[in-house]
N, C-alpha and C positions, 0 to 999 in steps of 0.2 A: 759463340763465335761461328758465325758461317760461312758457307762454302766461298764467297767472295771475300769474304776478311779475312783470309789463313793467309801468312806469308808463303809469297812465291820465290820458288830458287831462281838466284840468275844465271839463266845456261845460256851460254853460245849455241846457238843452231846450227853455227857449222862446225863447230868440235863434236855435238850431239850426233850430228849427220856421219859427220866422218871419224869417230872413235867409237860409239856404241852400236848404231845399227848395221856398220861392219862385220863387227864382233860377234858372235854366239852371243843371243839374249839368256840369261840366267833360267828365263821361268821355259824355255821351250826344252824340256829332259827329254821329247820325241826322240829327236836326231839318236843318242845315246841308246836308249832302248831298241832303236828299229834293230840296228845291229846282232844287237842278244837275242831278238824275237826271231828274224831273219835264221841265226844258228840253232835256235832252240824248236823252230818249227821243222815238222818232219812230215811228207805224205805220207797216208797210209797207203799198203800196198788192199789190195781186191779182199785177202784175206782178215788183215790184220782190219778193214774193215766191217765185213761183212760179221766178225769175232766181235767188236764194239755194237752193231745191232743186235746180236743174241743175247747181249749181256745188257742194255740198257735199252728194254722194247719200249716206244712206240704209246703213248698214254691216250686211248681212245675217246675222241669227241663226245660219244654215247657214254662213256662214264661219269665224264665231268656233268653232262644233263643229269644224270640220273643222282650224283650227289647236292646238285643243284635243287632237283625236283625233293629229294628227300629232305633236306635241310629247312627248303620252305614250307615242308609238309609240317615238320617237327615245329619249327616257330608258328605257324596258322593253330596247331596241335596246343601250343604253349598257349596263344592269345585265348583259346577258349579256355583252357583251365583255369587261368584266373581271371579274365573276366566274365566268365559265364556269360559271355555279350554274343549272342549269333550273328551281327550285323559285322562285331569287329574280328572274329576269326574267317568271315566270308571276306570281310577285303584282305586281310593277310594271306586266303589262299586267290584271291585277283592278283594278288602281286605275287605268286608263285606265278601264275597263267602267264603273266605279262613277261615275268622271264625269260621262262621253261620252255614254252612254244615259239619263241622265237630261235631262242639259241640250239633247239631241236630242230628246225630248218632249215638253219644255216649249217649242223654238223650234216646234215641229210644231203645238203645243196655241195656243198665241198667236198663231201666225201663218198659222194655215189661213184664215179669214175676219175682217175687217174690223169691229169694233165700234164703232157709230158714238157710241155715248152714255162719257164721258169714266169716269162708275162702274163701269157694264157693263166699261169697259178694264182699270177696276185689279181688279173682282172677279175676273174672268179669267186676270190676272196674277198674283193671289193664290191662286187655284184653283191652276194650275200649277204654284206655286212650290210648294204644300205637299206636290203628286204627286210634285214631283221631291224633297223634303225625306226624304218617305217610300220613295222607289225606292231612294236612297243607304244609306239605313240597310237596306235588303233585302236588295239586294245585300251589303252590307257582314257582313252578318248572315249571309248564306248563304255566302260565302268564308269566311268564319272555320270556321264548322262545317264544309264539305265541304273545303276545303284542310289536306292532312297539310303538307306543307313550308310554310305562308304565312310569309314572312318578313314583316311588320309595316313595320320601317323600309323597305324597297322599296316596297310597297303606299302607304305617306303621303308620301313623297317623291315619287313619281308622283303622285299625286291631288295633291299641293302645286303639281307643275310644271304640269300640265295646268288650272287651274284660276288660275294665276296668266299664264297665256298672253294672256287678255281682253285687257291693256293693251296687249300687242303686236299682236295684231290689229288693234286703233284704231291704234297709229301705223303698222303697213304700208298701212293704209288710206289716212292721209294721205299717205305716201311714194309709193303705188301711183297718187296722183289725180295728185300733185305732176311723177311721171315720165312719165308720161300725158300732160299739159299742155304739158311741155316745159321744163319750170323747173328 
């Protein structure tokens, strides 16, 4: 039965009109929750924030590169032990390059000096994201042509694992504050 053969209900459009979309619609629970969110939220005062930075620092750019840059090293590391292939552990470390170096200039690019206007923040972050959008495909562009041997599935499975590293980073981060602490 398809979409045109289902039986349709017969509504009055002006009972419709003037009894339901008067009404509180069932599926909007917004309305209900602003309220609770409204009492439940609280500013912090200067201290009580500046107390949540000491306590939950800051995950630096240069970290996330450098777990990125290791991860790819370890799978380029992996592709030669078993396949004793030089051609296909060299494109799995192209696709660490293709990474590493970009996302190393956009953390360099964003985080040399402090912007203090919230626009000025994201054009900058925008800026950089489009240099590193363009260095990836450069690189990528340039290995393909100057690489005889590039094995293709080496190269994207590295750039896959190097790039999917981010989430690990964040949680050793919490695990790093967490052992730190003592907990």
């Amino acid at each position: 039965m398809g979409f045109a053969d289902r039986p349709q209900a017969n509504v009055n459009p002006k009972e419709t009109r003037a009894g339901r979309l008067d009404a509180q619609p069932d599926w909007d629970d917004a309305s209900q929750g602003d309220a609770a969110d409204e009492v439940a939220f609280k500013a912090l005062t200067r201290e009580e924030a500046q107390a949540l930075r000491a306590r939950i620092p800051p995950l630096s750019p240069w970290r996330v590169v450098a777990a990125q840059a290791a991860a790819g090293v370890f799978c380029a590391a992996l592709w030669w032990l078993f396949t004793q292939e030089g051609g296909k552990a060299w494109s799995a470390l192209y696709g660490v390059i293709a990474v590493v170096v970009p996302n190393a200039l956009m953390a360099w690019g964003t985080s040399r000096r402090p912007v203090g206007h919230a626009g000025a923040a994201l054009l900058s972050l925008m800026f950089w994201e489009l240099i590193k959008i363009v260095l990836v495909i450069a690189i990528l562009v340039a290995v393909a042509m100057r690489a005889s041997d590039l094995s293709w599935p080496a190269l994207l499975l590295t750039m896959i694992v190097s790039l999917k590293v981010n989430w690990l980073a964040l949680l050793m981060q919490g695990r790093i504050k967490k052992i730190s602490d003592g907990n």
